[in-house]
LOKOL-789930 format. One record per atom (N, C-alpha, C, CB): atom name; residue in three letters; residue number from 1; z, x, y. Coordinates in nm, 4 decimals, always signed. Glycine has a CB too. Layout:
    a     r     k          Z          X          Y
   CA   Ala   NUM          Z          X          Y
...
END
This chain:
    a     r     k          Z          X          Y
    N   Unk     1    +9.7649   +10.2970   +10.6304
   CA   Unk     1    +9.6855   +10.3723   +10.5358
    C   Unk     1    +9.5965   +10.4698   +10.6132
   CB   Unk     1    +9.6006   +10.2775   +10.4462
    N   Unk     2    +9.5724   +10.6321   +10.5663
   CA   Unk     2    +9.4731   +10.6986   +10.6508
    C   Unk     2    +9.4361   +10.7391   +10.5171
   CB   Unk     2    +9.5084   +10.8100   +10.7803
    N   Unk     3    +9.3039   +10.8197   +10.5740
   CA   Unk     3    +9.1745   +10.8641   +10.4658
    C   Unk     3    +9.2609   +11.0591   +10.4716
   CB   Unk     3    +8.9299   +10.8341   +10.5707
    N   Unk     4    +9.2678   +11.1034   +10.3556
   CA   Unk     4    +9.2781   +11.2295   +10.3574
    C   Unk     4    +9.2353   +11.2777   +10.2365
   CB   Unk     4    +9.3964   +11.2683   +10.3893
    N   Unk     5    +9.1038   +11.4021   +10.3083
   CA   Unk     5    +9.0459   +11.4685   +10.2060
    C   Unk     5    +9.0814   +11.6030   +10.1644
   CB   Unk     5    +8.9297   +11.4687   +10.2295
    N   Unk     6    +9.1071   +11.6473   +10.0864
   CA   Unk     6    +9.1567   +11.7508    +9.9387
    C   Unk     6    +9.0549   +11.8527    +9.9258
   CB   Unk     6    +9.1599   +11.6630    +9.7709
    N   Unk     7    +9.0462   +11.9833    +9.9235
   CA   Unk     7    +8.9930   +12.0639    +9.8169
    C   Unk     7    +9.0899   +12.1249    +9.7294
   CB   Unk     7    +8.9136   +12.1642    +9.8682
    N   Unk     8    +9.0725   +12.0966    +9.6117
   CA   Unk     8    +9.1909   +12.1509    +9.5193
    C   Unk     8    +9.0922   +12.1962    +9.3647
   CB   Unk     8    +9.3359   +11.9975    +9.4879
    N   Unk     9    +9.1253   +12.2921    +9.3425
   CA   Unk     9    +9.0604   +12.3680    +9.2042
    C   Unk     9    +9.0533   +12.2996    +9.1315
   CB   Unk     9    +9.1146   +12.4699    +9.1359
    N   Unk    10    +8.9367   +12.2767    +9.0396
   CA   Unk    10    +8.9216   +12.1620    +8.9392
    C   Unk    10    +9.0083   +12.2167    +8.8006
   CB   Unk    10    +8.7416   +12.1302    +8.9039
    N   Unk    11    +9.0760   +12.3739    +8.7595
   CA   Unk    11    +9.1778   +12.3546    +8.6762
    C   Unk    11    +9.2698   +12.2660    +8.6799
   CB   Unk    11    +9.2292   +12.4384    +8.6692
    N   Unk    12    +9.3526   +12.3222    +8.8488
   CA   Unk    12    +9.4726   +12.2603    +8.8503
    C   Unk    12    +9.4851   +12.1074    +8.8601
   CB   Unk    12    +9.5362   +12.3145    +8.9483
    N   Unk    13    +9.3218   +12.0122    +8.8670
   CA   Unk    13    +9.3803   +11.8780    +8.8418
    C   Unk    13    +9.3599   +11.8383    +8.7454
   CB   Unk    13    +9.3548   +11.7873    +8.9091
    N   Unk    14    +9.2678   +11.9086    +8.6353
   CA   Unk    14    +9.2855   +11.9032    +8.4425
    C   Unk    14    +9.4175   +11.9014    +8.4208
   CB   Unk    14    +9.2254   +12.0470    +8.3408
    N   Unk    15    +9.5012   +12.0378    +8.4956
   CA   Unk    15    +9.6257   +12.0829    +8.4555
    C   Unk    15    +9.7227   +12.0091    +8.5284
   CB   Unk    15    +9.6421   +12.2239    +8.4724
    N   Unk    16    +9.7616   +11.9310    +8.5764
   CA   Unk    16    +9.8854   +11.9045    +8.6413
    C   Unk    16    +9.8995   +11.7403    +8.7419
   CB   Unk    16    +9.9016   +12.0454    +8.7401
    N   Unk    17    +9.7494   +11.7383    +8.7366
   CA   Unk    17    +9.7483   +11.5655    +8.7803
    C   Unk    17    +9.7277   +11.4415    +8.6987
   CB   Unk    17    +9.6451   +11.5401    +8.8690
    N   Unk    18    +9.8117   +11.3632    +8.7305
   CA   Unk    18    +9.8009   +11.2570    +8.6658
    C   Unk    18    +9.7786   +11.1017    +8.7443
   CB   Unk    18    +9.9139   +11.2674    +8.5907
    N   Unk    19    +9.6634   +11.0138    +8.6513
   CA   Unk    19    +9.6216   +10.9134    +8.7140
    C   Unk    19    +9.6395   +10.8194    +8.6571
   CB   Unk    19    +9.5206   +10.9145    +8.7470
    N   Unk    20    +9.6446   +10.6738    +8.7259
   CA   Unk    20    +9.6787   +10.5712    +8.6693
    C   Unk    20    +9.5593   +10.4718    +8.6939
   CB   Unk    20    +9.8102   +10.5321    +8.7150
    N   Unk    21    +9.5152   +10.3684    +8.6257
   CA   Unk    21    +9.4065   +10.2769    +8.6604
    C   Unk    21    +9.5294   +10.1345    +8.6801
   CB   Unk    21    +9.2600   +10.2647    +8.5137
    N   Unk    22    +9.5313   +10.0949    +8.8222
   CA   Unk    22    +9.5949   +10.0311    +8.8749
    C   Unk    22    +9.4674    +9.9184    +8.9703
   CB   Unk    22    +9.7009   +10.1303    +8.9424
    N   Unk    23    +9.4618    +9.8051    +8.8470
   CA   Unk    23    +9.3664    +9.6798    +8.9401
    C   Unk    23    +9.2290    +9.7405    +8.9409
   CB   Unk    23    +9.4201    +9.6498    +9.1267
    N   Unk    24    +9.1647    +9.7223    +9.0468
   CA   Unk    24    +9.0379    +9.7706    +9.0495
    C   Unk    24    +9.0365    +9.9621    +9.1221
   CB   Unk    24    +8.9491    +9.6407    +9.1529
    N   Unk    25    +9.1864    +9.9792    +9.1165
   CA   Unk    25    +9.2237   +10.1471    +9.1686
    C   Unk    25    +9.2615   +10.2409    +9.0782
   CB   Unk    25    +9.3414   +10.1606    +9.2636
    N   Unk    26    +9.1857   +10.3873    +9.1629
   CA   Unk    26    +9.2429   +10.4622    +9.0674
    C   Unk    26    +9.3527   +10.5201    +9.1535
   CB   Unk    26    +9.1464   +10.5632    +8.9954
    N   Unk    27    +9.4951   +10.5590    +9.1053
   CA   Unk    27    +9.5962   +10.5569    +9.1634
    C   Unk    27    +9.6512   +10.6756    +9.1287
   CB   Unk    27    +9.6637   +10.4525    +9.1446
    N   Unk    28    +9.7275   +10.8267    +9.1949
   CA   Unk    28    +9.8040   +10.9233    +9.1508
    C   Unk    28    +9.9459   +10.8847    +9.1068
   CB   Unk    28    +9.8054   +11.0159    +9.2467
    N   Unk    29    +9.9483   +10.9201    +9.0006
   CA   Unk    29   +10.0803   +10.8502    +8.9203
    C   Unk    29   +10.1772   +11.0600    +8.9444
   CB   Unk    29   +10.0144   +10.7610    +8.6608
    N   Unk    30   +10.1471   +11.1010    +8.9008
   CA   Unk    30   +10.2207   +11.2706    +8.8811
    C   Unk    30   +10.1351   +11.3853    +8.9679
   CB   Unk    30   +10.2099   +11.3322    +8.6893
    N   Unk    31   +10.2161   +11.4453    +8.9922
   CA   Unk    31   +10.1849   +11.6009    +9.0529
    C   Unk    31   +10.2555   +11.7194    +9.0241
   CB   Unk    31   +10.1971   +11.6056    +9.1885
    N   Unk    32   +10.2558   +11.8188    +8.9430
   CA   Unk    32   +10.3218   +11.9159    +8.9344
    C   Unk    32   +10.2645   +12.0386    +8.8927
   CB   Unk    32   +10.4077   +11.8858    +8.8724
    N   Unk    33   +10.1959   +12.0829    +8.9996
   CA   Unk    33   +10.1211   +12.1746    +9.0765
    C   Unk    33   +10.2138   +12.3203    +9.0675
   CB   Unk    33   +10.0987   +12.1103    +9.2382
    N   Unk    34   +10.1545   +12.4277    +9.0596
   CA   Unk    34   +10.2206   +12.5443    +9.1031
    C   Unk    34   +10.2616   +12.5343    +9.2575
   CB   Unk    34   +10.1286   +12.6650    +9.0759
    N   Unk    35   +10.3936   +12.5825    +9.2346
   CA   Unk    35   +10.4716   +12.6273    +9.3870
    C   Unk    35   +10.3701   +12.6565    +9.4887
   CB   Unk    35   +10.5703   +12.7733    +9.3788
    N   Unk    36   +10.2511   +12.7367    +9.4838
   CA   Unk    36   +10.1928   +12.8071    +9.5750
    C   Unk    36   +10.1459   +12.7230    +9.6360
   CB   Unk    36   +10.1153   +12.8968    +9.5460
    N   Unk    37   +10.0563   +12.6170    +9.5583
   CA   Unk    37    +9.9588   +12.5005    +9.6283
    C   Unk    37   +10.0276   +12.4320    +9.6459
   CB   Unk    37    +9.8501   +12.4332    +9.5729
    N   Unk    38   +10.1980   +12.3523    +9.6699
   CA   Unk    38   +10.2405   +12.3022    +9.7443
    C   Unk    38   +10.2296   +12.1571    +9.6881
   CB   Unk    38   +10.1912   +12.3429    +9.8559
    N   Unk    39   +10.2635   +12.0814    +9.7459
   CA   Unk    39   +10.3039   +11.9241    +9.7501
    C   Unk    39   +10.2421   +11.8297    +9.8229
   CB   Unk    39   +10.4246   +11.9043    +9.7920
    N   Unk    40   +10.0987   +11.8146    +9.6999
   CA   Unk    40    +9.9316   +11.8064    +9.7735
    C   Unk    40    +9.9575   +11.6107    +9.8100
   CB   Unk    40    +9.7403   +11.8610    +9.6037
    N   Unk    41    +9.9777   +11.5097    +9.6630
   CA   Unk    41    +9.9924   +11.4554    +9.6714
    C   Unk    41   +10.0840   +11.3499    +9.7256
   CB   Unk    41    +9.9632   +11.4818    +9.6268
    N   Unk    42   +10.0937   +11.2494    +9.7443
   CA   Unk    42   +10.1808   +11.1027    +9.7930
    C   Unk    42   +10.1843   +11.0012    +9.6586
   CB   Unk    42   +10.0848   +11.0050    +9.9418
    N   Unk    43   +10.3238   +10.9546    +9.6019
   CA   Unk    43   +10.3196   +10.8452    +9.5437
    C   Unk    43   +10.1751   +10.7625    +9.5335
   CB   Unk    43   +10.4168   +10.7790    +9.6062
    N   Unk    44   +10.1112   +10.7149    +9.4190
   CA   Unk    44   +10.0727   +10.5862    +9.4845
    C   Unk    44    +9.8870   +10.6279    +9.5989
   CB   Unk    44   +10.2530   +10.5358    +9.6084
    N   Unk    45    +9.8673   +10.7456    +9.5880
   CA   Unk    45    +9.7353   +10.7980    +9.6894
    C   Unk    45    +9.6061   +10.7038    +9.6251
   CB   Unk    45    +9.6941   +11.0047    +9.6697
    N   Unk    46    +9.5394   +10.6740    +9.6007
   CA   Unk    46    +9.4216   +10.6097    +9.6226
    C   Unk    46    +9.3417   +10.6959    +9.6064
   CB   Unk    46    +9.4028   +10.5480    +9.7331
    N   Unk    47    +9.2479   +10.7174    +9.4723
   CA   Unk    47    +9.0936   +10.8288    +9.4808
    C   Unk    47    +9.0175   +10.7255    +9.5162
   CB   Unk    47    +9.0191   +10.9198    +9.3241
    N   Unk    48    +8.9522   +10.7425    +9.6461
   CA   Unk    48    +8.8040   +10.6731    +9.6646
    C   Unk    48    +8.6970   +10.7910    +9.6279
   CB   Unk    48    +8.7756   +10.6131    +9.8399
    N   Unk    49    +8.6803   +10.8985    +9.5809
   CA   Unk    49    +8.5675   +10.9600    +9.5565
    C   Unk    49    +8.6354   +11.1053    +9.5364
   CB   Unk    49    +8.4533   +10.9392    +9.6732
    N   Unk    50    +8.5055   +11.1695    +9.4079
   CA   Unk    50    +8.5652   +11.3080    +9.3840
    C   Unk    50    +8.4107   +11.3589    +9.3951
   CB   Unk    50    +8.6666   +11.3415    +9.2219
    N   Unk    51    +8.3608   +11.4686    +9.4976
   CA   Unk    51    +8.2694   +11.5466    +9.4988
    C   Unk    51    +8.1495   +11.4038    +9.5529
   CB   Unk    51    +8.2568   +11.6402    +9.3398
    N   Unk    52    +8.1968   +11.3240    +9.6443
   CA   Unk    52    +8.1200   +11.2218    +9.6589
    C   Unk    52    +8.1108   +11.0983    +9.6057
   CB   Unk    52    +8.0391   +11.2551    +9.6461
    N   Unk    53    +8.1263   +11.1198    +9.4916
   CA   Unk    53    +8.1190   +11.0232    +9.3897
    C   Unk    53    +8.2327   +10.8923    +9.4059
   CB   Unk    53    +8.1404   +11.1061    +9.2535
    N   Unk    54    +8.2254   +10.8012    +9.3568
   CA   Unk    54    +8.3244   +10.7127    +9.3164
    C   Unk    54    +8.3587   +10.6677    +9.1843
   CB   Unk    54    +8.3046   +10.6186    +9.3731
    N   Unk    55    +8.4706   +10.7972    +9.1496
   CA   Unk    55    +8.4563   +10.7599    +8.9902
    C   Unk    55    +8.5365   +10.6334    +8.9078
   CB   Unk    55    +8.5043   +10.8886    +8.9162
    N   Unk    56    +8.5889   +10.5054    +8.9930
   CA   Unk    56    +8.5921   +10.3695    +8.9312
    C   Unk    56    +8.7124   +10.3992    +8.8311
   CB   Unk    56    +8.4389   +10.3178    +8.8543
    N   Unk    57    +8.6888   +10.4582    +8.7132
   CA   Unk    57    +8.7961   +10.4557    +8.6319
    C   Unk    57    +8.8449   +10.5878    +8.5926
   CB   Unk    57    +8.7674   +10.3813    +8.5236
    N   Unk    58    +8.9609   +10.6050    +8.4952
   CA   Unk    58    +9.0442   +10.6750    +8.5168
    C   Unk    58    +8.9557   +10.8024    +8.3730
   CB   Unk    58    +9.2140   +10.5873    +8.5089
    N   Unk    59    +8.8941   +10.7376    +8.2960
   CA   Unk    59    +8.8103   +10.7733    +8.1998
    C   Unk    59    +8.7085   +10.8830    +8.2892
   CB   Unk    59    +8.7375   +10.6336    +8.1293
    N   Unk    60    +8.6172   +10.7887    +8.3351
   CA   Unk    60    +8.5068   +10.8956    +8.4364
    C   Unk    60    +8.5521   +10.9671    +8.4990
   CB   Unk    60    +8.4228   +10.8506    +8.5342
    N   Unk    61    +8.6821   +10.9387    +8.5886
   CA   Unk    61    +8.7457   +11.1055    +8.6593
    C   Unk    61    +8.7834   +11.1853    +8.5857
   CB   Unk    61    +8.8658   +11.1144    +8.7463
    N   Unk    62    +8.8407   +11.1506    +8.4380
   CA   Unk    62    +8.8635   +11.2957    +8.3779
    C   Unk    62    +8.7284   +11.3453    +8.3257
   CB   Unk    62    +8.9762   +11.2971    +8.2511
    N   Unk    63    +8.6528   +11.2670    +8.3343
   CA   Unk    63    +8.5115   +11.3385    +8.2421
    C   Unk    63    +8.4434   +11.4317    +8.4130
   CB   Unk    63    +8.3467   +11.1513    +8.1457
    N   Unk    64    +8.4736   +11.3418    +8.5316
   CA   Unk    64    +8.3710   +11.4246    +8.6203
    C   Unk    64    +8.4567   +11.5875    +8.6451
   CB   Unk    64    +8.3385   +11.3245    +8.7961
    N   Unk    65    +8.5834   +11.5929    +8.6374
   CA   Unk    65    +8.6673   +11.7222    +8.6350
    C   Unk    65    +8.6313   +11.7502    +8.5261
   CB   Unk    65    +8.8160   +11.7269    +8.6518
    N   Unk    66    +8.5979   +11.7576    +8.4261
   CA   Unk    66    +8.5770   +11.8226    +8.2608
    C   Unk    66    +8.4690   +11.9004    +8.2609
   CB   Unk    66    +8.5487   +11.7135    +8.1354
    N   Unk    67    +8.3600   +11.7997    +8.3800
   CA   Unk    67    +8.2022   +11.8520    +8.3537
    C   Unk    67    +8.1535   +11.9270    +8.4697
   CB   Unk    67    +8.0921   +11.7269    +8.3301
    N   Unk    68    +8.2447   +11.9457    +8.6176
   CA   Unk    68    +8.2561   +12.0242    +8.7167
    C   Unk    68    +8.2126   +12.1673    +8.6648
   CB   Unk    68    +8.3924   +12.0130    +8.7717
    N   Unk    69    +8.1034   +12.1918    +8.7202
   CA   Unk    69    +8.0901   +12.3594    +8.7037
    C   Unk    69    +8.1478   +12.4138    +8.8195
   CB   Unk    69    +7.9331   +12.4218    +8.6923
    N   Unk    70    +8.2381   +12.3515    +8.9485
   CA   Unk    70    +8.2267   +12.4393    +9.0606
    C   Unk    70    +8.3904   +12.4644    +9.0360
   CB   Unk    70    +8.1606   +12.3701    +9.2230
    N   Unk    71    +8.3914   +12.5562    +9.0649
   CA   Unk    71    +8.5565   +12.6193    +9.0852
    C   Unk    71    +8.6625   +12.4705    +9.1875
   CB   Unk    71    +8.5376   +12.8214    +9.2236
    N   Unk    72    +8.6076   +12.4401    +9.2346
   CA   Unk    72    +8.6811   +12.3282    +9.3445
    C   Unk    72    +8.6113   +12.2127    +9.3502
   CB   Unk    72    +8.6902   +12.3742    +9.4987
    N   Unk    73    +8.7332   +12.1157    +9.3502
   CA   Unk    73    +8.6415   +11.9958    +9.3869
    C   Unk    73    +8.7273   +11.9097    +9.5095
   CB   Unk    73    +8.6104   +11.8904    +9.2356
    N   Unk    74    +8.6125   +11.7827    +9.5477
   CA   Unk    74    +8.6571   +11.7684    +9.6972
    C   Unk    74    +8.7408   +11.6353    +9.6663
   CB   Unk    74    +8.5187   +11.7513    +9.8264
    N   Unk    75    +8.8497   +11.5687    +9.6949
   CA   Unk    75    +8.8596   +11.4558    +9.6652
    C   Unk    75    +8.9348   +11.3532    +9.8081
   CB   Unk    75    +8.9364   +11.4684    +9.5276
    N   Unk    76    +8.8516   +11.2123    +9.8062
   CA   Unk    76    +8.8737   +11.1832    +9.9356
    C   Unk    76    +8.9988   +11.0749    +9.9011
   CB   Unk    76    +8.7312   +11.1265   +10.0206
    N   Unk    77    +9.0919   +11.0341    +9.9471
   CA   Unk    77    +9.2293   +10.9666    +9.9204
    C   Unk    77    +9.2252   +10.8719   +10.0199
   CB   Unk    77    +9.3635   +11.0585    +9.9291
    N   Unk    78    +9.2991   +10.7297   +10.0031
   CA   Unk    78    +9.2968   +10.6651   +10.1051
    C   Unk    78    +9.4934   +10.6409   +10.0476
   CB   Unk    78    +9.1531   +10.5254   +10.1199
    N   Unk    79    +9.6052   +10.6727   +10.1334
   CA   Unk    79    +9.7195   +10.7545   +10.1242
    C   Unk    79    +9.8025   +10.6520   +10.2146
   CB   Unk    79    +9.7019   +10.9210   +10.1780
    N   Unk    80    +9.9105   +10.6091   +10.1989
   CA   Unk    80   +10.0273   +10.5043   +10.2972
    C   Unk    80   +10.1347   +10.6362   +10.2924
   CB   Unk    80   +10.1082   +10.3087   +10.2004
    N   Unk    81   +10.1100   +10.6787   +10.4469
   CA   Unk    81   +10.2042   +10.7218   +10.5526
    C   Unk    81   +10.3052   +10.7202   +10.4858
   CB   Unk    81   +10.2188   +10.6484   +10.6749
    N   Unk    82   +10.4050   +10.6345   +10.4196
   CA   Unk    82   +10.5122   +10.5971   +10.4288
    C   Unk    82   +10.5673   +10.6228   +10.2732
   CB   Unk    82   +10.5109   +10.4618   +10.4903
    N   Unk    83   +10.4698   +10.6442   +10.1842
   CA   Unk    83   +10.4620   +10.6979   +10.0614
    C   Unk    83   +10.5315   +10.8146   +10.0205
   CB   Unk    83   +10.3492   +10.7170   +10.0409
    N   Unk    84   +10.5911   +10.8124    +9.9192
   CA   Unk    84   +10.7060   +10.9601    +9.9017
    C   Unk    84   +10.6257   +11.0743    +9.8589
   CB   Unk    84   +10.8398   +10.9455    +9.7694
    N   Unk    85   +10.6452   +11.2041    +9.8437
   CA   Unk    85   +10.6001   +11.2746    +9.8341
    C   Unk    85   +10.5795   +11.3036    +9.6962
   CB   Unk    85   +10.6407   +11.3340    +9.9023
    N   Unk    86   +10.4970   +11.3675    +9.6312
   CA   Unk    86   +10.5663   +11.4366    +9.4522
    C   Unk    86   +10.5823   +11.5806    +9.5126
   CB   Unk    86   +10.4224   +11.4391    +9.2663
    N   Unk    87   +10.7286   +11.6100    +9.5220
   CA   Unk    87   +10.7601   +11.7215    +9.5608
    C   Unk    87   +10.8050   +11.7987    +9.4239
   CB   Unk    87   +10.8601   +11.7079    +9.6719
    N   Unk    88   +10.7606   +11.9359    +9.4462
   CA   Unk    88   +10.7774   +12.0585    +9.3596
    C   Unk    88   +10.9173   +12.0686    +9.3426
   CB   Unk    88   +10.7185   +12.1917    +9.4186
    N   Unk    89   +10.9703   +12.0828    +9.2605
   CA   Unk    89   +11.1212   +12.1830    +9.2680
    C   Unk    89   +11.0756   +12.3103    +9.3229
   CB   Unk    89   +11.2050   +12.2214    +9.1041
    N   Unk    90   +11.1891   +12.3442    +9.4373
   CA   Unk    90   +11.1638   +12.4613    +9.4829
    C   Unk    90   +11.0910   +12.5181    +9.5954
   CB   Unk    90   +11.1271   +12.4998    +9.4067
    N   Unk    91   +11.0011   +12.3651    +9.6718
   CA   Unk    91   +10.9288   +12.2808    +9.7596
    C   Unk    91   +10.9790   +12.3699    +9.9156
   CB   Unk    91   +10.9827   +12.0934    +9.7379
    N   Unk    92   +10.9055   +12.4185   +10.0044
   CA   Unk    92   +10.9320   +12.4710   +10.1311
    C   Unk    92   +10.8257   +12.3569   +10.2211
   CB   Unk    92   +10.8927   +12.6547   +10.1395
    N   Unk    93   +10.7960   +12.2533   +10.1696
   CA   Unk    93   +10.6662   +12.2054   +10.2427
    C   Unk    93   +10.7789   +12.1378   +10.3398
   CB   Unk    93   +10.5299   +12.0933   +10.1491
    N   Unk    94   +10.8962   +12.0757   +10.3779
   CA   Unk    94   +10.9096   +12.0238   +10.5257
    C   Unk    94   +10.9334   +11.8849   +10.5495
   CB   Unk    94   +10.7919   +12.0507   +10.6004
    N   Unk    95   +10.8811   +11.8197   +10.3864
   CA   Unk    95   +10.9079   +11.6744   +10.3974
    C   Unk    95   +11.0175   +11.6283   +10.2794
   CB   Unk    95   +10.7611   +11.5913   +10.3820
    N   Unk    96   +11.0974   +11.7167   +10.2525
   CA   Unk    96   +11.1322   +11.6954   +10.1425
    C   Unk    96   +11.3127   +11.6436   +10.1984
   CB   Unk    96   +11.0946   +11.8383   +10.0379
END
């Protein structure tokens, strides 16, 4: 498992991410991101914190992206190496 932190526009994770409340985790279940920003997520990533915070459930992370005034937000992941990618159709990222 390594720690990897994100800045990604708080539209595109209204628009195109999806989370799962898995146990006491919040877990990336979907990614389907515009081509440009690439193939951010891993199966299965782990949010330990968005903009600092630890938003616990899957409820409060969509409310702390809802209520974001900043164009970007930071989000810190704790991610298994070995985890598949959610790759784009159309994907140039290298791991595909």
């Amino acid at each position: 498992m390594v720690s990897v932190k994100l800045t990604v526009e708080t539209e595109h994770l209204q628009k195109y991410l999806g989370v799962q409340e898995i146990g006491e985790r919040l877990c990336v279940s979907k990614w389907k991101g515009p081509l440009h920003i690439g193939c951010l997520f891993h199966h299965g990533d782990h949010i330990e914190s968005i903009n600092g915070f630890r938003p616990g459930t899957k409820d409060l992370f969509l409310q702390m992206l809802s209520s974001s005034i900043a164009s970007e937000v930071t989000l810190v992941l704790t991610r298994n190496k070995k985890a598949a990618v959610f790759h784009l159709e159309g994907c140039s990222c290298g791991d595909s």
